[in-house]
N, C-alpha and C positions, 0 to 999 in steps of 0.2 A: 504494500500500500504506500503509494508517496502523498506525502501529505503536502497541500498547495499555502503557500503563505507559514502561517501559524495554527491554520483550521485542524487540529490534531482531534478532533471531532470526529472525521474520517476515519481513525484508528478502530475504535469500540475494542477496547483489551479487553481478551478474554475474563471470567470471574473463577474459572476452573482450572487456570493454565496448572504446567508442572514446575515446579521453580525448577531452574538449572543456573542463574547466573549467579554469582558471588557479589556480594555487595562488601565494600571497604566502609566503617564506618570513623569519620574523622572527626580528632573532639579534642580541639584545644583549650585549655585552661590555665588559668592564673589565680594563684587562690580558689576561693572557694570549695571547700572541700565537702563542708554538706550538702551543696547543693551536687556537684558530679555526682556523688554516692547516690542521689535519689534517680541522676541522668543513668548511670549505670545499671541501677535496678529496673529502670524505666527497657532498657536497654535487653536486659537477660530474660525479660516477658514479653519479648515480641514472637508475633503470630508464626511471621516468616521463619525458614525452618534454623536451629541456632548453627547449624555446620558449613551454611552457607554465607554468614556474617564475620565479618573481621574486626574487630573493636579495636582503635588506636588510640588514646588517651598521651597526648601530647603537651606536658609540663613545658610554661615558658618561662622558667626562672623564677618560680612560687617559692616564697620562704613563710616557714618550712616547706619542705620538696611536699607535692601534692604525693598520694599512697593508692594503691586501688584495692577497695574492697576483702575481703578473707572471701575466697571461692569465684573472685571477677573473671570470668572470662575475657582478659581483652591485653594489651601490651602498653606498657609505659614507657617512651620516648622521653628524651627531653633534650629543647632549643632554645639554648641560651639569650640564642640575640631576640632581644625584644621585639614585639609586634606582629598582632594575630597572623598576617601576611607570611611571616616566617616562620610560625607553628605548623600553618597549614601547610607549607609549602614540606616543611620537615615530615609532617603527615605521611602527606602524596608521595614521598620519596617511596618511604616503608610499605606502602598502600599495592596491593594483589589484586582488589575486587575489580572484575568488571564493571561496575559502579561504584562510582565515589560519593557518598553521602556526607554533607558537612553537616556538622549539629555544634551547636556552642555549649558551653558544659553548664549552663543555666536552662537550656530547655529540656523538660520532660517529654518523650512521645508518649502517645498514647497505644496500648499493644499490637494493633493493627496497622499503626503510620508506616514503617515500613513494606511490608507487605502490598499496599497500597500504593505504593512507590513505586513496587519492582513490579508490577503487573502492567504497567505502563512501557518499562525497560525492556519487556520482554515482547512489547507489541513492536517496537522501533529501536533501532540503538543508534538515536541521536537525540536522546530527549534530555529536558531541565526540567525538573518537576518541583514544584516546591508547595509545602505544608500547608496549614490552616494554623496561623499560631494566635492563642488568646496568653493575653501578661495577665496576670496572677497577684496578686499580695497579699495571699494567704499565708498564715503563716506557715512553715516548713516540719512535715512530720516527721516523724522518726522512720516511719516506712511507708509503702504507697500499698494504697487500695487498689482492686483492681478494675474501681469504677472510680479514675481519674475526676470524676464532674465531683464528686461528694468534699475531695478535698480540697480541689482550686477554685469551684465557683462562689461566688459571680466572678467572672473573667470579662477584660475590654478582651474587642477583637484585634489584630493589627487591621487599624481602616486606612491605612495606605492601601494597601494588596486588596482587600475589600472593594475601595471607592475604584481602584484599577482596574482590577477585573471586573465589575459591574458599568465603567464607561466604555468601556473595550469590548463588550459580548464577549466576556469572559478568554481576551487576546486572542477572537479567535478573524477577527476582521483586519483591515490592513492599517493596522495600527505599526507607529513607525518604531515604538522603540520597547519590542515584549521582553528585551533581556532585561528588562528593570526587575520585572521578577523572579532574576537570581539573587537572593540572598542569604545568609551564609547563614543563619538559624538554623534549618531546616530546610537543605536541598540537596539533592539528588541529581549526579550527570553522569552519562555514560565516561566511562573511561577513555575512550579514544578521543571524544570530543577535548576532552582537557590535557591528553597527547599533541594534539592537534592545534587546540588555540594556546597552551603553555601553561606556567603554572601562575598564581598570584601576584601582582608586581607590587616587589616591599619597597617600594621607593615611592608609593605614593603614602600620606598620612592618612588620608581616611578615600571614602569610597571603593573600596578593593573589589569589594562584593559586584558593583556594580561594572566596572571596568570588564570584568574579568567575563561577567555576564556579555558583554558588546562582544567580549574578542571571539565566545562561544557559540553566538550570534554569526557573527565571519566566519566560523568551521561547519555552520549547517544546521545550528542546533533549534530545534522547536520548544516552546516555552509553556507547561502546562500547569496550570494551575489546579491541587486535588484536596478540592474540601473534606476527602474522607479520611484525610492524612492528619490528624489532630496533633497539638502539642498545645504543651503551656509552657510558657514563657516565666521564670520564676521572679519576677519584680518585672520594675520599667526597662527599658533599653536605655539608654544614653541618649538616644535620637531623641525618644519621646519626650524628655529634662532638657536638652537641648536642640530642637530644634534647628533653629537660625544658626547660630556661634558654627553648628556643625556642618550644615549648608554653605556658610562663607567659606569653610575649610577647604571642603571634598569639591566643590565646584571652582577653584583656582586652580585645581591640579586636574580635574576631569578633562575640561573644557580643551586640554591640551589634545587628550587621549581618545577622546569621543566625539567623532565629528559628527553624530548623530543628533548631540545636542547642540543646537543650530541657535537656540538664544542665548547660550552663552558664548558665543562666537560673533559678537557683534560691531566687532572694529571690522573697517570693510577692505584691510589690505593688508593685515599681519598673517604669518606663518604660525606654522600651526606642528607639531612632533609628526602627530597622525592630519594628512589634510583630507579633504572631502572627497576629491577626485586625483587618479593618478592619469596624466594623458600617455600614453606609450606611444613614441615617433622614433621609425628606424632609419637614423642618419645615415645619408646616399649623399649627395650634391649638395653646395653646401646652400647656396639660395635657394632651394625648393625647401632644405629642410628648414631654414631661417623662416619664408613664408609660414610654414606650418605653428614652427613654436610660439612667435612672436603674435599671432594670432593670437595664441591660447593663452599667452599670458596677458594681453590686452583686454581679454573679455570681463563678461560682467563679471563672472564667478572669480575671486581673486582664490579663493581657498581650494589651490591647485595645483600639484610638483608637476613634474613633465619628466621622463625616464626617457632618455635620448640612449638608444639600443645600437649597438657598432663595436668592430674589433678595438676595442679603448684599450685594453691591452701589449697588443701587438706593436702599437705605434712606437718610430723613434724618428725622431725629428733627424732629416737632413739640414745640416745647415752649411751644407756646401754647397749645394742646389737646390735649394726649397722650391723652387717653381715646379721643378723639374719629379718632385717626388708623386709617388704614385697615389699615395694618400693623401695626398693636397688636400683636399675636402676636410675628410676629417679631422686633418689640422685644424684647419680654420674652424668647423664645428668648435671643437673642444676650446678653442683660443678664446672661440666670442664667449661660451657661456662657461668655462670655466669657474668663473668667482657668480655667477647667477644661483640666490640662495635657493631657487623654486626649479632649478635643471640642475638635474644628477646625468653622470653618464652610468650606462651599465650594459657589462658584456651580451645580457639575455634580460627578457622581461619577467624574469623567473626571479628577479632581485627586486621585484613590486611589493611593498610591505603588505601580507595581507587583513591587517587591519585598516587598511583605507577601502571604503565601502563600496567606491566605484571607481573601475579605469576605464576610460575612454584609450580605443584602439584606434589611430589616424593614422593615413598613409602620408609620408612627405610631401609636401607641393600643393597639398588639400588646405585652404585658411578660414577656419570655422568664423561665422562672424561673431559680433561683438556678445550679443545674447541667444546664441547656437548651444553649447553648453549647457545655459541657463533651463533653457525653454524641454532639453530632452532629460534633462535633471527632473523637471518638470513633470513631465510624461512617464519617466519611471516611476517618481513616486509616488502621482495620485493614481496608477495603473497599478502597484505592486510589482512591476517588470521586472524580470532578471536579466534581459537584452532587451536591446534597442539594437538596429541596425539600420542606418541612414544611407542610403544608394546612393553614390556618387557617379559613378560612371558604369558603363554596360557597353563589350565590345565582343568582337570574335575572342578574343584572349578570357574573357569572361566576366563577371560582376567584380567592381571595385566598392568596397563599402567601408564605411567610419561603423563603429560597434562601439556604445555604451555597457560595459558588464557589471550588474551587480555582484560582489564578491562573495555574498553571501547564498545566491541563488548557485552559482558554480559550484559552492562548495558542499550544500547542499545535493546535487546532484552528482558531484563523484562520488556521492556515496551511494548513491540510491539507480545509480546507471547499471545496466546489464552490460555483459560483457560485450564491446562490439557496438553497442547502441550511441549514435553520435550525443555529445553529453547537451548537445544544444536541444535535441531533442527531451532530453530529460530536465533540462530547462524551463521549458516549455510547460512539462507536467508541474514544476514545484512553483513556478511564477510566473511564466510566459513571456512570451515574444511578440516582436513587432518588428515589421520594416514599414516605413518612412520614406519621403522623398527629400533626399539632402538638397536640392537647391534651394524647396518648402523651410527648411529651419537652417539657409542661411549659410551652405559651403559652396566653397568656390576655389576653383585653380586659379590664383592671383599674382603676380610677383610683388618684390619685395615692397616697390616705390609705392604701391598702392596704401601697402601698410599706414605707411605717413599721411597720405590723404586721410585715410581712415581716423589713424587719430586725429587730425586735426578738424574732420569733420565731427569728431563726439566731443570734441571740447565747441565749436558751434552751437550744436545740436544742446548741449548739457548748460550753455549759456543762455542759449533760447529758451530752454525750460525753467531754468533758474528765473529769469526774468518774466517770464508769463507766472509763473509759481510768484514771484513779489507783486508782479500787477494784481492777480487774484486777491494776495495778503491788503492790497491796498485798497482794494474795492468792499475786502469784507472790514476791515475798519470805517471806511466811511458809511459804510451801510450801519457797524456797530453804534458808530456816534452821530448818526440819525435817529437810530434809536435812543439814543439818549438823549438826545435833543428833544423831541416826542414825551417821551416819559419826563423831562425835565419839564415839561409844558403841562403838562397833565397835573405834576406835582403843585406849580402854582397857582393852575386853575382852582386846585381843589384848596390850596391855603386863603383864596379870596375866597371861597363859601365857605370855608371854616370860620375869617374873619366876622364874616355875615352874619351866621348862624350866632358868634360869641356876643355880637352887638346885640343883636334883638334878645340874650338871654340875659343880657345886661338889663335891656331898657324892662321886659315882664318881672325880673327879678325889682329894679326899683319899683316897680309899680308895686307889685306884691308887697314890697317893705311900706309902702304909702296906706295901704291899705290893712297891712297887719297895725300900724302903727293908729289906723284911725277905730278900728277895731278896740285896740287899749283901752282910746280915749273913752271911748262910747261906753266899752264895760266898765270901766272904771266909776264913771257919775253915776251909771246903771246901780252899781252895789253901793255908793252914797243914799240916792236919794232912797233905798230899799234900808235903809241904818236907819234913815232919819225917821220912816214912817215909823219904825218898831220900837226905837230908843222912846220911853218916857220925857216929857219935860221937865 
């Protein structure tokens, strides 16, 4: 079964299979030793059969040294150098199972989360499965029940993964970024896939989880959310107490690593570790391949290397007859863009980092225009596409084409290709294909000279819009202070009938005081002349 996008929907894993795979269970800690002892016992009552789990309990420098259990089934490690990144990583080293499960030594499964886990693993082996975790601040027993609800509820949910997988249809639509829900609580990946994408990178200070998720994401991996995979979480997470502080952290160092997060990438010309798009151009000639690059770095999309592919190697500069040498070309290639920080040169295109999500394949002499890039950038992503293929030219020799590839859709289908079955075909099945008419989005066999019109036609073009954009701003101010002119008009119409209104309550007010006062007078002789009659003389 290939499953299309992230729709692992498609799957429906059996409820009867026969376990066969071995799962790795990885469980770093620091401190806390009451709580691992309940992760462990949580650990030695699962469903899944116990000869087919591996328990690794990896100490990172706990004083006192963390201990396991009288009768644990499981192995004690221990890595010095600080930070979860390096535990795990020291884990994975020692790690057997055809599954690697990370669990942190705070959370409890419930006896079935495993099992529930592997029954998925054993429908596909490219899957990331991760738990249902609720935090806890129950207090801590001495041993667990084996109706987990009695002792930790009432439980929060995590409503991250919650609110996620409920605006997502459960990641199962073309949502762009499912490896968010790898996180290192409670999750489950095939083992090849984390052969594949590598192990932790300890050089970031926080977001690991998440990084690591992107890169497994770029090896083909599909993303499954299983509510029947339960755990509790023994207190808050860090996230939950810190939100923000930890936000500011892990997004200074992502943002490098993850060109997927596209708002935190918002300067519109700086370089990036990992960039969005890698262009591949195989240096021939040197003006055709000049046309090519120069294009590509002029366009809209700045967040872009360019892998300029030729014997870079072999070269050795004549300089007794430089004219005369037969690689002349690619001299001059390497001379112009030698110190250019966005062209690399490279023997094969096989040195394309594959954490860059997308390379564009262009032939020399081809000058995408300014937002050609942009617009099939475009197409990939509200489509889900794993190729694009833009037609350039069509001759007896046969079809020339530019190819946008998603990295992730490729790698995806070397896995899942038969033998022999061209992998664009299998492409196809996991996220599909498209050709395009390249003159329609914008390629052109151009020489170099045109480039400079080019630019100087978008610095025009970009002053012309600049200057329509102020006249706009201009016209909505005077519109704004029309209206306030208006409303300032309104305001003193209505201060002269307030005036009004205060006068005439003035002048009934005197009256009424005229008349309360003759009122007085009148009671006053009233209750006289009623004395005189009654008084004797």
């Amino acid at each position: 079964m290939r499953i299309r996008g992230n729709d692992y929907r498609t799957l429906q894993p059996a409820e009867d299979y026969t376990p066969t795979l071995t799962v790795s269970v990885v469980v770093p800690a620091y401190g806390g030793q009451d709580k691992l002892d309940l992760v462990l016992e949580a650990l030695a009552a699962q469903t899944y059969p116990a000869s087919l789990i591996e328990i690794i309990v990896v100490d990172n420098g706990s004083s006192p040294p963390l201990r396991l259990p009288e009768g644990a089934d499981a192995r004690l490690i221990v890595c010095e150098t600080p930070g979860r990144a390096n535990a795990r990583n020291a884990g994975l080293a020692e790690a057997a199972g055809d599954v690697i499960h990370w669990l942190d030594s705070d959370v409890v499964l419930a006896p079935d989360a495993i099992e529930a886990h592997m029954r998925w693993h054993h429908a596909a082996p490219y899957l990331v499965v991760t738990s249902y975790i609720r935090f806890t601040e129950a207090p801590l027993p001495d041993h667990l029940d084996r109706d987990l609800d009695k002792l930790f509820e009432p439980a929060e949910p995590h409503s991250w993964i919650v609110d996620l997988v409920e605006r997502t249809n459960g990641l199962t639509g073309n949502t762009q970024r499912p490896f968010s829900l790898h996180v290192g609580g409670a999750t489950s990946v095939n083992a090849r896939l984390i052969k594949a994408a590598g192990p932790m990178d300890d050089d970031l200070v926080l977001g690991q989880d998440t990084e690591l998720g992107y890169r497994l994401a770029q090896a083909g991996a599909v993303f499954v959310p299983e509510p029947r995979a339960r755990a509790y979480h023994l207190g808050p997470t860090m996230r939950m107490r810190d939100k923000a502080p930890i936000d500011r952290v892990s997004h200074a160092f992502v943002a490098d690593r993850i060109p997927a997060y596209r708002w935190l990438r918002s300067h519109p010309g700086r370089q990036w570790k990992v960039p969005y798009v890698a262009a591949v151009v195989q240096a021939t000639a040197y003006e055709q391949t000049r046309v090519t690059v120069d294009a590509l770095l002029g366009g809209t999309v700045a967040d872009v290397s360019v892998v300029l592919t030729g014997p870079w190697d072999s070269l050795a500069r004549d300089r007794r007859a430089p004219l005369r040498d037969p690689a002349l070309d690619l001299v001059l290639i390497r001379g112009h863009y030698e110190h250019e920080g966005r062209v690399r040169l490279a023997v094969s295109d096989d040195a394309v980092d594959p954490a860059i999500p997308f390379v564009l394949r262009l032939p020399p002499g081809w000058a995408p225009g300014e937002d050609t890039l942009a617009r099939l950038l475009e197409l990939a992503k509200d489509e889900g596409l794993g190729l694009v293929s833009a037609l350039l030219e069509e001759s007896a020799d046969g079809v020339l084409a530019a190819r946008l590839e998603r990295t992730a859709s490729f790698a995806r289908a070397s896995i899942v290709a038969r033998p022999g079955e061209p992998v664009e075909d299998a492409v196809d099945d996991v996220s599909g294909v498209v050709w395009v008419d390249g003159e329609t989005y914008g390629f052109t066999a151009e020489p170099v000279e045109i480039l400079g019109r080019r630019t100087a036609y978008r610095a025009r073009t970009e002053a012309q819009s600049e200057a329509a954009r102020l006249a706009k701003e201009v016209e909505r101010l005077r519109g704004q202070v029309t209206r306030w002119r208006d409303e300032a008009g309104r305001w003193r119409k209505s201060a002269v009938e307030l005036r009004r209104e205060v006068s005439t309550l003035r002048r009934q007010l005197a009256a009424a005081s005229r008349v309360q006062k003759s009122l007085r007078t009148l009671l006053s002789a009233s209750v006289k002349r009623a004395l005189r009659r009654k008084l004797p003389d």
